[in-house]
Every structure is written in C-alpha cells, then in structure tokens.
C-alpha positions in Angstrom: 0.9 -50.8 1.6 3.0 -50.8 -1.6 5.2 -48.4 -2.7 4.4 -45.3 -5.4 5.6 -47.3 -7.8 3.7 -50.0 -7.0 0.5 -47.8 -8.0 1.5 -47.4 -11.7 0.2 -49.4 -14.6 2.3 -49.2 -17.8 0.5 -47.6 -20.6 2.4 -49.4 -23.9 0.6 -47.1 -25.8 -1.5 -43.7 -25.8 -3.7 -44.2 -28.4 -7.0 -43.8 -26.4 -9.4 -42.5 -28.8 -8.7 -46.0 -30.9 -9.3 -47.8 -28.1 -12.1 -46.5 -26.9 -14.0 -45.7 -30.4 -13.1 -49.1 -31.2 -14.8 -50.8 -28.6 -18.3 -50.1 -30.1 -19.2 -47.8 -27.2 -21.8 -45.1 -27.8 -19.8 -41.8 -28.0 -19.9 -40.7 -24.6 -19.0 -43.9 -23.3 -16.4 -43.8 -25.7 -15.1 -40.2 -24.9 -15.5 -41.5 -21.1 -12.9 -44.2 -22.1 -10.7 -42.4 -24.0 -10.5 -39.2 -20.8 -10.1 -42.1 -17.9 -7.2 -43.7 -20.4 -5.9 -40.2 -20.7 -5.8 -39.3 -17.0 -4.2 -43.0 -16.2 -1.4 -42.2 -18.9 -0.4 -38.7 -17.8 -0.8 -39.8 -14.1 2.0 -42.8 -14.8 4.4 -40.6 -16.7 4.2 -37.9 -13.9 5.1 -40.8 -11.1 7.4 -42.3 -13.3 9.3 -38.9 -14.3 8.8 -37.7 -10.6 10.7 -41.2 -9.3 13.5 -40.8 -11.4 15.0 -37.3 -12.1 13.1 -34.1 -11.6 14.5 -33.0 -15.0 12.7 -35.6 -16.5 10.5 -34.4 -19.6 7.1 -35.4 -19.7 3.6 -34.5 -21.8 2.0 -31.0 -21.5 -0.7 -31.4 -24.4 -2.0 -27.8 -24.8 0.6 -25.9 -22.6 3.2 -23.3 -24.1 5.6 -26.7 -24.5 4.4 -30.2 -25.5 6.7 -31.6 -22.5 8.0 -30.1 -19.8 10.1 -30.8 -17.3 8.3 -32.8 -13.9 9.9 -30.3 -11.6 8.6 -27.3 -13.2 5.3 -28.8 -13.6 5.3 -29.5 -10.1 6.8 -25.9 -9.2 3.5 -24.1 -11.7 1.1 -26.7 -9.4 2.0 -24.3 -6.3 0.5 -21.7 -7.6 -3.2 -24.0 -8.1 -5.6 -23.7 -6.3 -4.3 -26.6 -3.7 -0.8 -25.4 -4.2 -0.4 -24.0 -0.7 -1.7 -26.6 1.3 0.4 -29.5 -1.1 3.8 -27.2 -0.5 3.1 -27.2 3.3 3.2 -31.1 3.0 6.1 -31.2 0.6 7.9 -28.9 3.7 6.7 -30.7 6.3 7.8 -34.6 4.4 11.4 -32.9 3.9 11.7 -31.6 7.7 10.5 -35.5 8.8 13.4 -36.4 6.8 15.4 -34.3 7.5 15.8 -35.6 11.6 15.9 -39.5 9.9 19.7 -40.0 9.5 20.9 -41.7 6.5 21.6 -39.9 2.9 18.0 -38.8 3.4 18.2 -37.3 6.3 21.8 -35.2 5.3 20.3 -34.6 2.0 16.8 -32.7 3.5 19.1 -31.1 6.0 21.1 -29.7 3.4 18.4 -28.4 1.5 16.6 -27.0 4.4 20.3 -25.3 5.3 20.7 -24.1 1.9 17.5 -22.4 1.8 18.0 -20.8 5.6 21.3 -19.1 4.2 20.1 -17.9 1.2 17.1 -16.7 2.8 19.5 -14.8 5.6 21.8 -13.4 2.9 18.7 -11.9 1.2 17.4 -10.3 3.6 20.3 -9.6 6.2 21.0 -5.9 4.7 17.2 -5.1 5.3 17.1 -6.6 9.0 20.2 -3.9 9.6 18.3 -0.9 8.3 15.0 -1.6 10.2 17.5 -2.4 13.2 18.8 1.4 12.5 22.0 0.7 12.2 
C-alpha cells in the first residue's frame, strides 16, 4: 500500500465549472463534473496542507474565512457529526506512537505528557475540595 501522499492527484488548476461546461455535457452531467472536480481539489489541498504544517492555509469557500488554517479545520470537524469517533482514532494513532521509539514515539509521548499535566493542574484544586481537605 502507498503512502497518503501517494493518493493525491495534483489539481494545476480549479477551474471546474470550465471544464466541465466545456465538455459539451448536458447540465447535470456537467454540474456532476464540475462537484467531483471540486471534492478531488479540496480533498488534495487538505492532504497536502495536513502533510506539511498544520498552520497551513487552505480553501474554506462559503465559511466566515476564505482559507483557514488545516488544523483548525480539522479541530471544527470534531464537533461533526463523526467527530467523536475520528478523535478517538486520532487518540488512539498517537498512543500507538507513542510506545514506537524514535522522534515519533518521544514526540506522541510528549504530547500525551503535556496534556496529562495540564489536565492535572486544572483540575488538582477541585480533586482537594471534593477530597475535603
């Protein structure tokens, strides 16, 4: 099996609605075209952006932003309808990792360690009071 990137066809250029009204297609078919050119475009970008640097801008036609960046699109998809069940994957891919060695491995400990101790600070002072101290 390839890799992620292996999956993504470059898209020189978005302009589906030529492409597909100039192919002589009746206007479904063309709208049909235009929609599946669409989906494979903003499908590419989001590998591509999500590959590189979660900072990474990319299209957002008909949000509050034009483009926005790939880790805040990701973090508004947890709160979709499959957010839950993709965030208990993204948890349970970055605990596999984290027992893996390597920069990976260190890298999803850290994270995991960083979130335990922020997590404990939060709620440390509360744990006291219902302990009645």
């Amino acid at each position: 099996m390839g890799s992620l990137q292996d999956l993504v066809t470059r898209t020189e250029t978005p302009d589906f609605i030529g492409a597909a009204t100039n192919a002589h297609l009746s206007k479904q078919d063309a709208k049909d075209r235009a929609h599946k050119g669409a989906v494979d475009f903003l499908r590419n970008e989001f590998i591509d952006a999500w590959l590189d640097s979660p900072q990474r801008l990319i299209s957002t036609p008909n949000a509050y932003k034009d483009q926005i960046a790939v880790a805040d699109v990701v973090a508004d998809h947890f709160a979709g309808a499959s957010g839950d069940t993709d965030l208990h994957e993204l948890l349970t891919l970055i605990a596999m990792a984290s027992s893996k060695g390597g920069e990976l491995g260190l890298r999803a400990g850290a994270l995991i360690a960083g979130m335990a101790k922020k997590h404990a600070e939060f709620y440390a002072a509360d744990l006291i009071d219902r302990r009645g101290f």
